[in-house]
C-alpha positions as CSV (number, residue, x, y, z in Angstrom):
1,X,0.0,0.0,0.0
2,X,3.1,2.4,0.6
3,X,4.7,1.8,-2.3
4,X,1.4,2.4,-4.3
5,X,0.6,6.0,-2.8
6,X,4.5,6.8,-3.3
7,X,3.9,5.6,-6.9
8,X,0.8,8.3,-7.7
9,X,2.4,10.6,-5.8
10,X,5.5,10.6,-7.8
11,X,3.1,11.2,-10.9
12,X,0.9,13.5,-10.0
13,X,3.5,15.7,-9.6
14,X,5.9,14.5,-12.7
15,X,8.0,12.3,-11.0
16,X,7.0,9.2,-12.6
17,X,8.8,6.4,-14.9
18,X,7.8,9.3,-17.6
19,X,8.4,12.1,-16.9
20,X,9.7,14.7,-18.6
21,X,9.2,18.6,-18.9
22,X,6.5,18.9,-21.6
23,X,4.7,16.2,-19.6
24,X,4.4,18.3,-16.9
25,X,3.9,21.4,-18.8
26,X,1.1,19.7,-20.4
27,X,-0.1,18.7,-16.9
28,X,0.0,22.6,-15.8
29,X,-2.0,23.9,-18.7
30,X,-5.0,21.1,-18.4
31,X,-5.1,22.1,-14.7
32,X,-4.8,25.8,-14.8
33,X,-8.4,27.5,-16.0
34,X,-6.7,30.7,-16.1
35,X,-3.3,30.2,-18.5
36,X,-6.2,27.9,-20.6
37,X,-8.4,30.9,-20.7
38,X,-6.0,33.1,-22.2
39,X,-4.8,30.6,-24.8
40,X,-8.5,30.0,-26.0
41,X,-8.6,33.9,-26.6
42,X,-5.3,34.0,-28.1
43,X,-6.8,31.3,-30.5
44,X,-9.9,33.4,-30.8
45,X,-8.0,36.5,-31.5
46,X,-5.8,34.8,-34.5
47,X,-8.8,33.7,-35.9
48,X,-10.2,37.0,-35.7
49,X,-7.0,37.8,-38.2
50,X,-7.2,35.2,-40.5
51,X,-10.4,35.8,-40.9
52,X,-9.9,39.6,-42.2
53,X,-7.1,38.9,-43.5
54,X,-9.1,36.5,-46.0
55,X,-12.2,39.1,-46.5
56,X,-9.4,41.7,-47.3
57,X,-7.9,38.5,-49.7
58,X,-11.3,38.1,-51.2
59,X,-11.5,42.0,-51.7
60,X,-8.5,42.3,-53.7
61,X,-9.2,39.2,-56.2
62,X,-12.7,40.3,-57.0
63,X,-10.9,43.7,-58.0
64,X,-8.5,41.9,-59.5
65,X,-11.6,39.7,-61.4
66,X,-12.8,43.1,-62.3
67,X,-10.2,44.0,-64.3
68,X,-9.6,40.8,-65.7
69,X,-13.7,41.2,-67.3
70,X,-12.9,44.6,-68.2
71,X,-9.3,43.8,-69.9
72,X,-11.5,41.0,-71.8
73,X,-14.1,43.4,-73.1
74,X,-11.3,45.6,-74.5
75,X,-9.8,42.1,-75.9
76,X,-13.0,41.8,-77.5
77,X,-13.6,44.9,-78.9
78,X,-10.2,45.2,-80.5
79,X,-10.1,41.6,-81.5
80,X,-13.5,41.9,-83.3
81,X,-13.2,45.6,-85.3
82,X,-16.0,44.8,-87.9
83,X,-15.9,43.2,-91.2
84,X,-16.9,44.8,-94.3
85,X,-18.8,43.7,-97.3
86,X,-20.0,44.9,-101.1
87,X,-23.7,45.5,-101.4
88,X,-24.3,45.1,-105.1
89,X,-26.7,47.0,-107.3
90,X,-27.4,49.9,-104.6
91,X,-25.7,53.6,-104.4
92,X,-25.4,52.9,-100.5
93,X,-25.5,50.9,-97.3
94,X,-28.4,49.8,-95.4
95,X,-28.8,51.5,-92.5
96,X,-29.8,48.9,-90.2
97,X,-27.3,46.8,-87.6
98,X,-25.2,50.2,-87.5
99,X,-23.5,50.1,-91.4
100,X,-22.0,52.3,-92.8
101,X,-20.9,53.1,-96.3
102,X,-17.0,52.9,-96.8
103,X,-17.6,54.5,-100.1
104,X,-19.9,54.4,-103.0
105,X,-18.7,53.1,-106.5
106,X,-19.3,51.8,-109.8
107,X,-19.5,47.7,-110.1
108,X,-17.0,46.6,-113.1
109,X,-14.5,43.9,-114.2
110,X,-14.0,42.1,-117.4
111,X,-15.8,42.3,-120.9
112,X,-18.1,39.4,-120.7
113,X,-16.5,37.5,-124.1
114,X,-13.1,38.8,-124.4
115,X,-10.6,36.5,-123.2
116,X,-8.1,37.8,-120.2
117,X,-8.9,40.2,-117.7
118,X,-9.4,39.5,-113.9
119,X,-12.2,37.4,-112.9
120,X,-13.3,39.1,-110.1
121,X,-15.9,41.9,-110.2
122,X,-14.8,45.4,-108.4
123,X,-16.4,48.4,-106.8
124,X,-14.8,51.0,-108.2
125,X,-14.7,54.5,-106.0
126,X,-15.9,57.6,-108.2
127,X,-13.1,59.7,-107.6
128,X,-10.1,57.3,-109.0
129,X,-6.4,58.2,-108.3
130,X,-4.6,57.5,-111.4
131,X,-1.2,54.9,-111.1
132,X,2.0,56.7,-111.1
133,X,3.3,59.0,-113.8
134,X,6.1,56.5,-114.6
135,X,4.4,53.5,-114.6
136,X,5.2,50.9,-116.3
137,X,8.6,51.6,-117.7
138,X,8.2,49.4,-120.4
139,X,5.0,47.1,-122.0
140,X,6.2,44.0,-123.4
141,X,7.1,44.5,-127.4
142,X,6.5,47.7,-126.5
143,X,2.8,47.4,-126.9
144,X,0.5,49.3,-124.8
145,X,-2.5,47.0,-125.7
146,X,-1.0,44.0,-123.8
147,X,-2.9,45.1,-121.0
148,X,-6.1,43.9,-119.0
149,X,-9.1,45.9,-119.4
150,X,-12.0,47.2,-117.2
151,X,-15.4,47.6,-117.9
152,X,-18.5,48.9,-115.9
153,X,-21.4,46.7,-115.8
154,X,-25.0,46.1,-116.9
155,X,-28.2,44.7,-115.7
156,X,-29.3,41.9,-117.9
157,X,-33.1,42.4,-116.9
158,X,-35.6,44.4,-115.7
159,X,-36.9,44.5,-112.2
160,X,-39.3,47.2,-110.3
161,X,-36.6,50.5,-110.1
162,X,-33.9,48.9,-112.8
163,X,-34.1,48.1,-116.6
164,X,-31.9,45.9,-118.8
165,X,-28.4,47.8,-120.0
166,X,-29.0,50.2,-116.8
167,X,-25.2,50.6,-115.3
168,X,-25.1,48.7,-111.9
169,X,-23.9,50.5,-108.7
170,X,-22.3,49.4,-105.6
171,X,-21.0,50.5,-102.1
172,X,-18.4,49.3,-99.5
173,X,-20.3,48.3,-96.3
174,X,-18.3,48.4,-92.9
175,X,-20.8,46.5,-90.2
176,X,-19.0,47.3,-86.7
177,X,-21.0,44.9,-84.8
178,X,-20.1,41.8,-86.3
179,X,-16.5,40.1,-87.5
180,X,-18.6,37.8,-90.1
181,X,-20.1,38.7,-93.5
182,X,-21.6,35.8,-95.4
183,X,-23.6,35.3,-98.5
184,X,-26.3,32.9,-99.0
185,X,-27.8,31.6,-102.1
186,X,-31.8,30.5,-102.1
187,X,-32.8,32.0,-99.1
188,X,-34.3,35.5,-98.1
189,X,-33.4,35.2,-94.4
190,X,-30.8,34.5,-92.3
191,X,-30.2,31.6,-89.7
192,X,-30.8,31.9,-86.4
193,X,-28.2,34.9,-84.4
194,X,-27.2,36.2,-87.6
195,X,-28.6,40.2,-89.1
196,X,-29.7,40.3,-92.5
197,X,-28.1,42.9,-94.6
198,X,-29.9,42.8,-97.6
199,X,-31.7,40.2,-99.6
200,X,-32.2,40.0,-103.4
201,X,-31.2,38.0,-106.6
202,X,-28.5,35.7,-107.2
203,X,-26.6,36.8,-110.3
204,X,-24.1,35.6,-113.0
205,X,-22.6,35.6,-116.4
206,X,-25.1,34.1,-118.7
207,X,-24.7,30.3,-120.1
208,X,-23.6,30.6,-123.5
209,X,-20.4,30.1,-125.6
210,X,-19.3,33.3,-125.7
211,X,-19.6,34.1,-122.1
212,X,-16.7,34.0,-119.9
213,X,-17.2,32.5,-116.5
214,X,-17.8,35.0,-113.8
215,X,-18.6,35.6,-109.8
216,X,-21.9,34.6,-108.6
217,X,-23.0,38.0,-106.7
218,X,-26.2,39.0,-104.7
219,X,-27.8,42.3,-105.9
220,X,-30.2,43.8,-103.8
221,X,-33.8,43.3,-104.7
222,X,-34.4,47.5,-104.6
223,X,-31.5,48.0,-107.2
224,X,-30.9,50.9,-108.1
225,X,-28.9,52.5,-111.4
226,X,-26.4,54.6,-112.0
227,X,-27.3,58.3,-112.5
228,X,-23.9,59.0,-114.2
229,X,-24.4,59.6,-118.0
230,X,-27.4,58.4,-119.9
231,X,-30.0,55.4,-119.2
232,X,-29.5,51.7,-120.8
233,X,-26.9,52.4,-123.0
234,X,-25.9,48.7,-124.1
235,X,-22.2,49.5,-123.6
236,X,-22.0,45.8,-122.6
237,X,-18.3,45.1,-120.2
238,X,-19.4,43.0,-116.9
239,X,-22.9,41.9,-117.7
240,X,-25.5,40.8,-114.6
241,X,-27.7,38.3,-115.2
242,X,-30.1,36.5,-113.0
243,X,-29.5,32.6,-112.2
244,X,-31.5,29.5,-112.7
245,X,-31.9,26.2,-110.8
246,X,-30.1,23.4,-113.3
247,X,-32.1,20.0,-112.3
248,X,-29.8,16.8,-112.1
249,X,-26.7,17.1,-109.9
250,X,-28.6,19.4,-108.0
251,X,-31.8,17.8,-106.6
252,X,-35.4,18.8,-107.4
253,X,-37.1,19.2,-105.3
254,X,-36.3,20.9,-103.0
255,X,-35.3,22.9,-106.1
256,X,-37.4,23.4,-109.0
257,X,-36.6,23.6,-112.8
258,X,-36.0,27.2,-114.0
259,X,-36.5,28.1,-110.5
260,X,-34.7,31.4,-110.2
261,X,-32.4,31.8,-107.3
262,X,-32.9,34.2,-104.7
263,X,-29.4,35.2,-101.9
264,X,-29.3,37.2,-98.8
265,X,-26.3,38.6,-96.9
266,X,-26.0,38.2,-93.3
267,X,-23.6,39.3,-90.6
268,X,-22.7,38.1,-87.2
């Protein structure tokens, strides 16, 4: 019985076949409301810090998100400056979807049955610049007509404000909202979260042996003509003519024989 309440005695106060000093520091904190007391509110108090230091933390990476959104926006608004398109067969640009006219022109390209030229048809501006004063310095064998030619162009038929051999106009469009410009043949409208631009008639150089191949372009179903010199004067150069559905390789339906072919121009 002595040696046993030697035994607790020795540990109670540290003196036992353990002992050591964080023992008995350990021993003093459990037993001492006070010193445990202070170290709760010490706890509490760091907590207190963390705590604003992670609002103040939270503060500065939504400012930081915030600029992040607003560096994207400019991103945006620099890597998206517009595209720009040619509206055939009107003096000017729609005014819808915020367009505006680049310039106005005159449509030409190639005669449609000489050989050469560029195949492409261009909106040429009213006011040209002419090419340098010493351009070329020399034309091959010396022969000033080994050179491509441009024409203006005619309507090939008649249509509410246009008549056949009426010069066709044109205009540069520049639509800021969107960074795409497409055409679509056979339809009037566009899909769904695209503007329409305009709508009209598909055109093209006409099927027959003397007719070069040229572009297929949409001119707009108000056409207008050319007020510059007189009216249907069959100059001929880059000839508009409307298009046809072909049956065969292309299926009918949904296409029909003859059917002539409608485009629209959409934006996004």
């Amino acid at each position: 019985m002595a040696k046993f309440v030697l035994y607790f005695v020795f540990t109670i106060v540290g003196f036992g076949p353990h002992f050591n000093a964080e023992n008995v520091d350990k021993r003093i904190l459990l037993n001492d409301p006070d010193l445990v007391h202070t170290q709760i509110q010490a706890i509490q108090r760091e907590l207190e810090t963390v705590k604003t230091q992670l609002a103040a933390q939270v503060n500065i990476n939504s400012a930081y998100q915030a600029e992040i959104d607003s560096l994207k926006r400019v991103n945006n608004q620099y890597s998206s400056q517009g595209s720009t398109y040619t509206i055939w067969g009107k003096k000017n640009c729609p005014s819808n979807n915020g367009t505006k006219a680049i310039y106005s022109g005159i449509a030409g390209g190639g005669h449609y049955n000489q050989p050469g030229n560029g195949a492409n048809t261009l909106c040429l501006p009213h006011n040209p610049d002419p090419a340098p004063s010493d351009f070329p310095t020399h034309f091959q064998h010396d022969d000033k007509s080994l050179s491509g030619f441009l024409y203006g162009s005619e309507y090939q038929y008649t249509y509410r404000n246009v008549a056949v051999d009426d010069d066709v106009p044109c205009a540069i469009c520049s639509v800021a909202h969107a960074s795409s410009v497409i055409m679509i043949p056979a339809k009037m409208t566009c899909p769904t979260g695209w503007s329409k631009e305009y709508a009209g008639v598909l055109t093209a150089s006409a099927q027959r042996p003397v007719h070069h191949i040229g572009e297929y372009l949409c001119v707009d179903e108000n056409a207008e003509y050319l007020s510059e010199g007189a009216r249907q004067q069959d100059y001929n150069g880059r000839l508009f003519y409307p298009v046809q559905a072909a049956c065969g390789s292309l299926p009918c339906p949904p296409y029909k024989a003859s059917q002539l072919i409608s485009c629209v121009v959409c934006s996004k």
